[in-house]
C-alpha positions in Angstrom: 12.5 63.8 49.1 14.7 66.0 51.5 16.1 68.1 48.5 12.7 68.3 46.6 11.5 69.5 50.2 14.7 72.2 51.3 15.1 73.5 48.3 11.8 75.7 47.3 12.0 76.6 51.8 14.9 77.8 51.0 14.2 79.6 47.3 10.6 81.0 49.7 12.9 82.3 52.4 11.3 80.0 54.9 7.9 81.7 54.4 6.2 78.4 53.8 6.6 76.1 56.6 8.7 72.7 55.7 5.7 70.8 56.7 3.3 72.3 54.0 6.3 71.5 51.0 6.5 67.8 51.8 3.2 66.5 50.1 4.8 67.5 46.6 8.1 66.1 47.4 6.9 62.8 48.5 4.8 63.1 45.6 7.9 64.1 42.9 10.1 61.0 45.0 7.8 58.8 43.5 7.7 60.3 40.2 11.4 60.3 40.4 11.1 56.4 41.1 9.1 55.9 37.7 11.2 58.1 36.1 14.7 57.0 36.9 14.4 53.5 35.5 12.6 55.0 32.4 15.8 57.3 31.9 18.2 54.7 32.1 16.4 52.5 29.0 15.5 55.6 26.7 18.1 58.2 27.5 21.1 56.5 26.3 19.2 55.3 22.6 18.3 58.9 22.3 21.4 60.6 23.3 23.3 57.9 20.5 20.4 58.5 17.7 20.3 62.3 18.4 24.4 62.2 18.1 24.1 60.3 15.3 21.6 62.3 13.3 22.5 66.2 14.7 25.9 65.4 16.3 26.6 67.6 19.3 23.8 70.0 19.3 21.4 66.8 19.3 22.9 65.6 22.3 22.4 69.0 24.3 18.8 69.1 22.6 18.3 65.7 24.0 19.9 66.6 27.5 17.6 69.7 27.6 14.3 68.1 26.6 15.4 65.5 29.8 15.8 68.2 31.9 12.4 69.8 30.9 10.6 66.4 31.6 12.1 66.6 35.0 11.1 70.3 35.4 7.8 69.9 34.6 7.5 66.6 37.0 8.6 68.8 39.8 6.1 71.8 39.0 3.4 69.5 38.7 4.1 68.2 42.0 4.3 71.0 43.4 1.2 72.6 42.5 -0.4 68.9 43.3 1.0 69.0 46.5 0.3 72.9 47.3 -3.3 71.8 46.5 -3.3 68.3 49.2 -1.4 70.9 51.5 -3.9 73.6 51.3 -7.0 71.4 51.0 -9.6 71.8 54.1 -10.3 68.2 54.7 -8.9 65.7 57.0 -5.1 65.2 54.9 -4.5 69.4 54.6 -5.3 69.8 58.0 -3.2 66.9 59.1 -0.3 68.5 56.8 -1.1 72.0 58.0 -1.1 70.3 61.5 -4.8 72.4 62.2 -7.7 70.5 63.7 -10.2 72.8 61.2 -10.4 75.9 63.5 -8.7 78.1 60.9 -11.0 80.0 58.4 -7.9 80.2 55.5 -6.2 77.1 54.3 -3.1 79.4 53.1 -0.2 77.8 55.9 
């Protein structure tokens, strides 16, 4: 959660505050903790049946097409968690830390 957090503040240059980013990492932690036990059943079969069928380049195929599933778990969460964070009821103004005096939910 701490590296799905630091790591678009610092890719943004701080211009987002820390608090706003941690709605999508909780939520990608949590993907990650569906995902990870998923990973270690099917990733191994597919790494031996892609080695067996394409040799190498099925391997970095398969390695790549794992990398996209994780890629597209962390965009989604992000934009999920830009939408909780930017939200004007009672959860984005608790993550915004605003009590609903604020005419833009863009924090």
């Amino acid at each position: 959660m701490a590296l799905a957090t630091f790591v678009p503040w610092v890719l943004l240059a701080g211009a987002v505050r820390l608090r706003v980013l941690v709605p999508g990492a909780f939520l990608f932690s949590a993907v990650l903790l569906t995902i990870r036990p998923l990973s270690s059943a099917w990733l191994p079969h597919a790494l031996a049946v892609s080695a067996e069928r394409y040799g190498s380049i099925g391997v970095a195929f398969t390695y790549l097409t794992w990398l996209y599933v994780i890629s597209l778990s962390f965009l989604t969460c992000a934009v999920v968690g830009n939408a909780i964070a930017t939200d004007r009821g009672r959860l984005g103004q608790f993550v915004r830390a605003t009590h609903g005096d604020e005419e833009s939910g863009n924090n």
